[in-house]
MIKOLMAR-75115 format. One line per 5 residues: number of its first residue (from 1); their letters; for each residue y, z, x of N, C-alpha, C. Coordinates in steps of 0.05 Angstrom, whole numbers. Each point is the difference from the previous one (the first is absolute). Layout:
N
NUM) a) Y Z X Y Z X Y Z X | ...;
% end
This chain:
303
1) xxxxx) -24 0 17 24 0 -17 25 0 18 | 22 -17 -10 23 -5 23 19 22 -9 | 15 11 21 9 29 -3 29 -6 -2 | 16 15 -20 24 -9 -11 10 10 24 | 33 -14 7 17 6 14 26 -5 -6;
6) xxxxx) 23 12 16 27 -5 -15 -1 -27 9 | 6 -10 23 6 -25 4 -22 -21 24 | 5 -17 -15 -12 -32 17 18 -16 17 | -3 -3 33 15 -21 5 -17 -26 4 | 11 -19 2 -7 -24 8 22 -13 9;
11) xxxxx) -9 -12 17 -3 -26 16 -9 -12 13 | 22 -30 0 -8 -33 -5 3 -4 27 | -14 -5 23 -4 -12 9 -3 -23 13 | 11 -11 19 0 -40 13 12 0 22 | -18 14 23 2 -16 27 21 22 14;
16) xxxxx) 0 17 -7 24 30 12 -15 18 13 | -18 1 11 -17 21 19 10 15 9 | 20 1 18 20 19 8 12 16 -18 | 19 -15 -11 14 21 -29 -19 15 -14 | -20 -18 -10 -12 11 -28 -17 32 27;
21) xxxxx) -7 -6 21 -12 35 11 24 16 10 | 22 -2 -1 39 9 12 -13 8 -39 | 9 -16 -22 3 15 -25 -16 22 -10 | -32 -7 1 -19 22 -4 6 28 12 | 2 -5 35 5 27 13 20 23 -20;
26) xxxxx) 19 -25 -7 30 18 -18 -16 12 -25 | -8 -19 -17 -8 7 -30 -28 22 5 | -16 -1 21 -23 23 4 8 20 15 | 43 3 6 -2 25 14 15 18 -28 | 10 -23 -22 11 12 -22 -5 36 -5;
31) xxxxx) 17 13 -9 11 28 -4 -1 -2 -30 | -8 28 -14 -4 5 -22 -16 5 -19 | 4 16 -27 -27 14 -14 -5 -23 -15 | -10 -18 2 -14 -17 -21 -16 -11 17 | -23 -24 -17 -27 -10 14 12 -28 -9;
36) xxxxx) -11 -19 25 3 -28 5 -21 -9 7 | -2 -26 -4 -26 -21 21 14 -26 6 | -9 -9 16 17 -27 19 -26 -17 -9 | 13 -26 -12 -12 -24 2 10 -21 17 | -16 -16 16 17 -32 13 -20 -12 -7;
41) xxxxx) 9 -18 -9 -11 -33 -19 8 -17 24 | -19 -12 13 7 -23 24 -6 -25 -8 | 27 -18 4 -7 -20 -9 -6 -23 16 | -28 12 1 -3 -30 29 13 2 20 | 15 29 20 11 -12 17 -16 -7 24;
46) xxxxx) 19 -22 21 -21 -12 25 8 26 25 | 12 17 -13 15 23 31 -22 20 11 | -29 -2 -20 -8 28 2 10 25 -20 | 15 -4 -17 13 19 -4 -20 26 -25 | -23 -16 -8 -16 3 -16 -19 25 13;
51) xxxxx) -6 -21 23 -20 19 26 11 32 9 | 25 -8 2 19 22 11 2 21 -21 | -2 0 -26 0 9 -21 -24 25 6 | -24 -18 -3 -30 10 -6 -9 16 33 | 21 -3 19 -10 5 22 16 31 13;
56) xxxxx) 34 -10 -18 9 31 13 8 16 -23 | -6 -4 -31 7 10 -27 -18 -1 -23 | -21 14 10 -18 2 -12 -5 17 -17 | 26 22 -13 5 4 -26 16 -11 -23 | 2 -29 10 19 -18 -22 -25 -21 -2;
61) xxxxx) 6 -7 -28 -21 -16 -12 8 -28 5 | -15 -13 4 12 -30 9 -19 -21 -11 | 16 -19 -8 -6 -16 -15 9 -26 16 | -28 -21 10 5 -24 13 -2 -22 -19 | 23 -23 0 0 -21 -20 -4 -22 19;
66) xxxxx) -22 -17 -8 -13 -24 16 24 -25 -2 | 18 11 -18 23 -25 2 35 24 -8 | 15 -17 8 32 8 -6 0 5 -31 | -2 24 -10 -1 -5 -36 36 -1 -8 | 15 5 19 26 11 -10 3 27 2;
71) xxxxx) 21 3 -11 3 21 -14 0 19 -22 | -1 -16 -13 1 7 -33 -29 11 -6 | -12 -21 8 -37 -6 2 -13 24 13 | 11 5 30 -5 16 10 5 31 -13 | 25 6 -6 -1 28 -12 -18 3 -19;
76) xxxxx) -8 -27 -15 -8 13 -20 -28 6 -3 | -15 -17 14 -15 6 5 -7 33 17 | 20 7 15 -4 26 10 -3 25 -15 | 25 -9 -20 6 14 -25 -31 14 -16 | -11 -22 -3 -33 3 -7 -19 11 13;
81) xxxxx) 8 -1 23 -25 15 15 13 26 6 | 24 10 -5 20 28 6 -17 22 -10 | -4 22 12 -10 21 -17 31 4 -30 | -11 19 -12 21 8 -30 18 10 11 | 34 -7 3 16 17 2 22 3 -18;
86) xxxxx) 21 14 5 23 5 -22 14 -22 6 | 12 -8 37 11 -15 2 -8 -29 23 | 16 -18 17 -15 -17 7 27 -16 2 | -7 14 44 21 -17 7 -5 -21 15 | 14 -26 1 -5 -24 8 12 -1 30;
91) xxxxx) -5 -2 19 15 5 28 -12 -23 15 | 26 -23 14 -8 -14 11 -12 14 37 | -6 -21 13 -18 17 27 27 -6 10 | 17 -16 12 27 -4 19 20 22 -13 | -11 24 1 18 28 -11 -16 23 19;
96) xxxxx) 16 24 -8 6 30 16 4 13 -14 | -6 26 -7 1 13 -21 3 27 8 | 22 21 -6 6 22 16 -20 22 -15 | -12 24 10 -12 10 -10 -4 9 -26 | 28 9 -13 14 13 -15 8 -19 -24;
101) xxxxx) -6 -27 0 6 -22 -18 -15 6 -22 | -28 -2 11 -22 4 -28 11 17 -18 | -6 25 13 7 20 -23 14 -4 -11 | 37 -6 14 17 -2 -21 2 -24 -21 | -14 -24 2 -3 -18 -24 -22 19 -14;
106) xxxxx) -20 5 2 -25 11 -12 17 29 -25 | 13 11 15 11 22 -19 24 -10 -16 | 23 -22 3 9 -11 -14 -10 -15 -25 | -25 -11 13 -16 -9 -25 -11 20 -17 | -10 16 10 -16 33 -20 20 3 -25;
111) xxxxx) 26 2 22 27 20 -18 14 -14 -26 | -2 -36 11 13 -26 -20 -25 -11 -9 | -4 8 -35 -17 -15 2 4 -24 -23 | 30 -9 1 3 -22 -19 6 -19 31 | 0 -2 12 -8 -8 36 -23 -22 -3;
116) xxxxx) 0 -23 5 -19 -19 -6 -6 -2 36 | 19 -12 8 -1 2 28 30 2 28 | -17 2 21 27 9 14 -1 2 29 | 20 -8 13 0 -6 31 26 27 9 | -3 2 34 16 12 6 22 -30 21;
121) xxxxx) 15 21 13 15 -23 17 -20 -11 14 | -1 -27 4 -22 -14 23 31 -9 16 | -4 9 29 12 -8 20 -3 -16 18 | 19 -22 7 -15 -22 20 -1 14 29 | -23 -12 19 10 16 25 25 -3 16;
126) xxxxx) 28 -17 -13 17 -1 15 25 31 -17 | -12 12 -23 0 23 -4 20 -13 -28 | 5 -27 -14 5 -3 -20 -18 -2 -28 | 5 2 -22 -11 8 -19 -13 -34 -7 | -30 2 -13 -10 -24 -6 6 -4 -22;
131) xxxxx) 18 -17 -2 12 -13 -35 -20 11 -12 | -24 -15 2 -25 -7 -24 -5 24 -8 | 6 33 4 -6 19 -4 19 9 -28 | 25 -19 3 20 3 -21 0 -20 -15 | -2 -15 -15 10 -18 -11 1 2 -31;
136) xxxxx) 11 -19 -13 10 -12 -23 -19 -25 -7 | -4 -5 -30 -29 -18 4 26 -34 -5 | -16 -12 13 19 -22 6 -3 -16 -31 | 21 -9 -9 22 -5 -20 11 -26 10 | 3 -14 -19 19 -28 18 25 10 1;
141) xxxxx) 16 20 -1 20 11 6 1 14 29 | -20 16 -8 -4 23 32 -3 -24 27 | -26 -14 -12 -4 -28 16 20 -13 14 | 21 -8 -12 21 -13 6 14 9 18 | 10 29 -9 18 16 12 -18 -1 32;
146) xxxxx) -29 1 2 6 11 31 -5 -21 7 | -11 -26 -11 -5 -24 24 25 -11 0 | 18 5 -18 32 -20 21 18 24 -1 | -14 21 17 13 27 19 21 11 -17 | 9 -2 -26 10 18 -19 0 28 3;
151) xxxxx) -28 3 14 -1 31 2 -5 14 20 | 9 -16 20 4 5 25 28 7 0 | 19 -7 -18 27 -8 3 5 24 -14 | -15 8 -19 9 28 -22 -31 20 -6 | -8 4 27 -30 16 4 6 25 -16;
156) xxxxx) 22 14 -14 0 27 -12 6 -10 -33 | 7 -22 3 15 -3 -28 -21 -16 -23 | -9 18 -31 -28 8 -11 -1 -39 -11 | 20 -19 -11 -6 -26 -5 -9 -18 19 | 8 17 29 -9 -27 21 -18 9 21;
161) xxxxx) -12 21 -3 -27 12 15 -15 11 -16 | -7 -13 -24 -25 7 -13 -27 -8 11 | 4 -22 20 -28 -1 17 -13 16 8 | 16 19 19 -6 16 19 8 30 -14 | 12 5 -21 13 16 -14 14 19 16;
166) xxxxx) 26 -24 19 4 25 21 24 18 -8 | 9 -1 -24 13 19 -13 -8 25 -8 | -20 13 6 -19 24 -2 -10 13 27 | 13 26 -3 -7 15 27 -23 4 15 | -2 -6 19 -32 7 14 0 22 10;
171) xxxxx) 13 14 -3 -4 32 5 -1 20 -22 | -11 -15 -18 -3 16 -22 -24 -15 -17 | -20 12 -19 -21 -8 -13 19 -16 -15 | -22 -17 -16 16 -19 -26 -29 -23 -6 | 7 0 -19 -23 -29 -16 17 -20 18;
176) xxxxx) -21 -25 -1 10 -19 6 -26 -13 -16 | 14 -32 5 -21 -26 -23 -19 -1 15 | -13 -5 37 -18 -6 14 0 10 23 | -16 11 5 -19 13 37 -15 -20 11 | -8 2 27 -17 -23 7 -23 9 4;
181) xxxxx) -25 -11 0 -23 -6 13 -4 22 22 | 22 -8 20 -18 18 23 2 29 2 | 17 20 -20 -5 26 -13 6 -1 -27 | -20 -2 -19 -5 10 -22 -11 18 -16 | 10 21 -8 -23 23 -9 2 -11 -30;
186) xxxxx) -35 -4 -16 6 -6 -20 -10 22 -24 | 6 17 -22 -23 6 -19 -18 -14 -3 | -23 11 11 -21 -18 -16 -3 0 -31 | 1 13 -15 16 -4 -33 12 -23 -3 | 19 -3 17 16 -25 -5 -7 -25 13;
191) xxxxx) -14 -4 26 -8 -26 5 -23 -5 -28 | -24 20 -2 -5 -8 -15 0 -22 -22 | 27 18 -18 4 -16 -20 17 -24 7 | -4 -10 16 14 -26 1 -18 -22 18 | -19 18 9 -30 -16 16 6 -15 18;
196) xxxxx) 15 22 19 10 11 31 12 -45 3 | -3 -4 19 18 -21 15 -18 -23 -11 | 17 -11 -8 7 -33 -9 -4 -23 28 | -35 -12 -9 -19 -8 23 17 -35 2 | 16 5 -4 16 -41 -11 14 5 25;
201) xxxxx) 19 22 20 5 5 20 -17 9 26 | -7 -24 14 -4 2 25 5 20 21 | 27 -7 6 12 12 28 32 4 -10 | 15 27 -10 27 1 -1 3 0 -25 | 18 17 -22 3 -6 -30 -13 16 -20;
206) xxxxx) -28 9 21 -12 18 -27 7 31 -6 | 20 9 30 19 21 -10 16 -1 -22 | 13 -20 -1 22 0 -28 -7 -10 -18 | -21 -16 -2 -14 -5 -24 -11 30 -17 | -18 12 21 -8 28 -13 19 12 -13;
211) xxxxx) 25 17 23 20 10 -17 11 -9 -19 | 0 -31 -8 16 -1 -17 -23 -4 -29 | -30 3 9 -15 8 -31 0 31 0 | 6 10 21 3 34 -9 14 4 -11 | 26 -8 10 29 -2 -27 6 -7 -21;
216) xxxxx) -21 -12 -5 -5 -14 -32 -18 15 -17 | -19 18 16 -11 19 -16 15 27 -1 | 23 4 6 19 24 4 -5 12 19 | -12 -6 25 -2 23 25 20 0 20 | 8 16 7 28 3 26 -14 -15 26;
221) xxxxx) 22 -16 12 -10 7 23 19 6 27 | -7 20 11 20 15 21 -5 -3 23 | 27 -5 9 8 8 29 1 27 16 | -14 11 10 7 28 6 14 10 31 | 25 9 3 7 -1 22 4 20 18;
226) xxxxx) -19 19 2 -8 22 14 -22 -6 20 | -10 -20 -4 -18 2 20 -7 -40 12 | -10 -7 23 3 -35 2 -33 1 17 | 3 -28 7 -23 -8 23 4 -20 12 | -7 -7 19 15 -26 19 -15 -26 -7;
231) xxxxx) 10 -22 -10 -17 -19 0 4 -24 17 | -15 -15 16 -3 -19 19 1 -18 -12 | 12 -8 -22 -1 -26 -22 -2 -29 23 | -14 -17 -15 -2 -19 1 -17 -4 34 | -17 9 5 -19 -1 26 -32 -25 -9;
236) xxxxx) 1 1 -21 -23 -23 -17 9 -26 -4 | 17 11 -7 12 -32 -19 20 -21 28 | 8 25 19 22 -21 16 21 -4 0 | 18 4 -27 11 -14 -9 28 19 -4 | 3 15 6 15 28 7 18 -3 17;
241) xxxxx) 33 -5 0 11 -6 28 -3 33 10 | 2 21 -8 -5 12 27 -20 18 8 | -28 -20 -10 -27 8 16 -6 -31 6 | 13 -22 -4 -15 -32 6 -8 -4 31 | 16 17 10 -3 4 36 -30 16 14;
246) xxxxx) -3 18 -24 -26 14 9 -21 1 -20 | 4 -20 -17 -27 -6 -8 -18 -17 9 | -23 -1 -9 -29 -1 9 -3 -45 -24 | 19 10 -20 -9 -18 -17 -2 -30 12 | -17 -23 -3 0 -28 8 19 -14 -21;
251) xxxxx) 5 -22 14 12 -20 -19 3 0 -19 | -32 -5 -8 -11 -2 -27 5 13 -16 | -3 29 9 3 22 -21 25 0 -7 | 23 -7 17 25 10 -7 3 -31 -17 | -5 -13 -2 1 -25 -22 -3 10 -26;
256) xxxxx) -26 10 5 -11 12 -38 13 29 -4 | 15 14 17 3 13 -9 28 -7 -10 | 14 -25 12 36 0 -10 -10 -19 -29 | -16 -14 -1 -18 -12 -26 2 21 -20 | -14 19 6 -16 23 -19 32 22 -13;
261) xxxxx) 11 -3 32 29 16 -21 20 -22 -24 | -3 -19 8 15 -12 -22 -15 -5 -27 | -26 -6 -2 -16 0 -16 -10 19 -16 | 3 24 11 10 22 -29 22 11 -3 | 23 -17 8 22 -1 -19 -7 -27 -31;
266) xxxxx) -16 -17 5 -5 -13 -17 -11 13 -17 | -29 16 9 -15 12 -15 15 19 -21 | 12 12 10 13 26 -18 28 -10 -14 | 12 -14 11 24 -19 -30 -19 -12 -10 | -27 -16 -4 -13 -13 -18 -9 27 -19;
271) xxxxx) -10 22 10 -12 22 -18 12 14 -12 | 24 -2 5 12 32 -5 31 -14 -14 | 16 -31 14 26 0 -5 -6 -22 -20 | -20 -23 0 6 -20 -11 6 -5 -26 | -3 16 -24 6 -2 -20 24 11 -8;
276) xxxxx) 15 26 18 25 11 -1 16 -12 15 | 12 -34 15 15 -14 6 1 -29 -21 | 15 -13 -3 14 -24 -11 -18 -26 22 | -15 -12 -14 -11 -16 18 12 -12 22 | 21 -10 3 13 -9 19 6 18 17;
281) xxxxx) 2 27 -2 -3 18 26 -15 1 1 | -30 3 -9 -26 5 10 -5 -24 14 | 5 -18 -3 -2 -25 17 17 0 29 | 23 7 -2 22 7 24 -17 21 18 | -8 24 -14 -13 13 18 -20 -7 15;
286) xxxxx) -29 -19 -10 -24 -12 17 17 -15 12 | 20 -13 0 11 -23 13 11 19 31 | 9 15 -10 17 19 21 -19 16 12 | -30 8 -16 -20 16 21 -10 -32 17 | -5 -17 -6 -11 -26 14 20 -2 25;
291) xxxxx) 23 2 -2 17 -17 26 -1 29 16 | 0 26 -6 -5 22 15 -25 -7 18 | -27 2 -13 -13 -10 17 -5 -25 18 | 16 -16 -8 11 -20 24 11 13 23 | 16 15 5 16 9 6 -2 21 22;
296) xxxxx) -23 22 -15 -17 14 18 -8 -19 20 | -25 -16 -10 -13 -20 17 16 -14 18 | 21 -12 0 11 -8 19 7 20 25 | 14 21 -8 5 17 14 -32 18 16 | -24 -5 -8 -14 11 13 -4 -28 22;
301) xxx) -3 -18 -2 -11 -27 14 22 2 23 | 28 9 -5 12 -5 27 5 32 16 | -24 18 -5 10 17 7 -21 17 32;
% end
């Protein structure tokens, strides 16, 4: 019989051997009265990183996938094989996690329990804050505002940084519309009922997709700013100007992955916006996600 616990982590895994045993060390030196278990779902990587798993962490359960499932695929399948817990946090491996983190999401969640889900600050290692930990669910308004730098120009002011919602203190808790992927603590109650991540996303997207079916079933989801973790964003994908220098990623990968980010911006205005725009903006917008990914692409080919 599988033995209840407060919380589940997982992670996704692809080709991070280094990080993903630098993250474990952090999350298995974790501080605090509650019970956890570590999952990593490997997805096919060629680093070893699977081996390294089974060879120096042999109290985390590991799960080897004979091909790249994604992401989406990947959690969820982890999700399934998780022992029962209350909650179930999603943590990418290119992260650090200070001892003291767990607990304090873990007891925030206990205390909130109209709390669907919730991130703390994720910090880049150049010691600035990772947007994706804040955001606003993109809107052909919000949209607008940050790709022709609107909100670069008025980052505090609430009509023209709804992207990033940088009109809201980070030194203080607060809801916000979306958290990312690489710290998520979720109720399991609430992925549940919405039957956890939406498998139509690959790589990138199925953060804000989730939050924004949690928000449609009435669940909060928070920012909490008492406590952070460092994240090495973008070490997989490549595609990161400031990890593109020290990543590991090939060509290729950084191709599908500047592919894969524009392509669920399609996904999620086709699911979520297309019937609440005037056809001719819904058209302007694929037109405007299409020349973006031109755009990327060029800029990776001469770079």
């Amino acid at each position: 019989m599988l033995k209840a616990i407060d919380l589940s982590i997982i992670i996704v895994n692809y080709n991070t051997k280094d990080l993903l045993q630098d993250c474990l060390i952090s999350v298995l030196a974790s501080k605090g009265d509650f019970s956890f278990e570590v999952t990593v779902i490997d997805n096919d990587s060629q680093d070893d990183s699977a081996q390294m798993v089974a060879d120096k962490f042999p109290q985390v359960k590991l799960i080897r996938s004979s091909e790249n499932l994604g992401f989406s695929v990947a959690n969820n399948l982890a999700i399934k094989k998780a022992n029962p817990s209350s909650f179930i946090l999603f943590l990418n491996p290119d992260t650090i996690v200070p001892e003291k983190s767990l607990k304090t999401m873990v007891d925030f969640m206990k205390e909130n329990t109209k709390v669907g889900a919730a991130t703390c600050r994720v910090e880049l290692t150049n010691g600035c804050l990772d947007q994706a930990c804040h955001r606003g669910f993109p809107t052909v308004w919000n949209a607008f505002c940050y790709f022709m730098g609107l909100e670069k120009l008025f980052p505090k002011s609430k009509p023209f940084s709804g992207y990033s919602l940088g009109y809201l203190p980070l030194d203080k808790t607060h809801q916000i519309d979306s958290a990312c992927g690489a710290f998520l603590i979720v109720r399991k109650k609430a992925g549940d009922q919405i039957n956890w991540f939406d498998q139509d996303y690959f790589w990138y997207g199925e953060d804000i997709d989730f939050c924004y079916r949690l928000k449609e079933k009435g669940w909060q989801i928070m920012f909490i700013a008492d406590t952070k973790i460092i994240h090495y964003k973008g070490m997989a994908s490549g595609i990161k100007k400031h990890s593109q220098a020290v990543s590991s990623a090939k060509k290729e990968t950084r191709i599908k992955a500047v592919k894969a980010s524009v392509q669920v911006m399609r996904i999620f205005f086709q699911k979520h916006y297309q019937d609440k725009y005037p056809k001719p903006i819904y058209w302007l917008v694929i037109l405007g996600i299409t020349f973006l990914e031109k755009v990327r692409l060029l800029k990776l080919k001469f770079n």
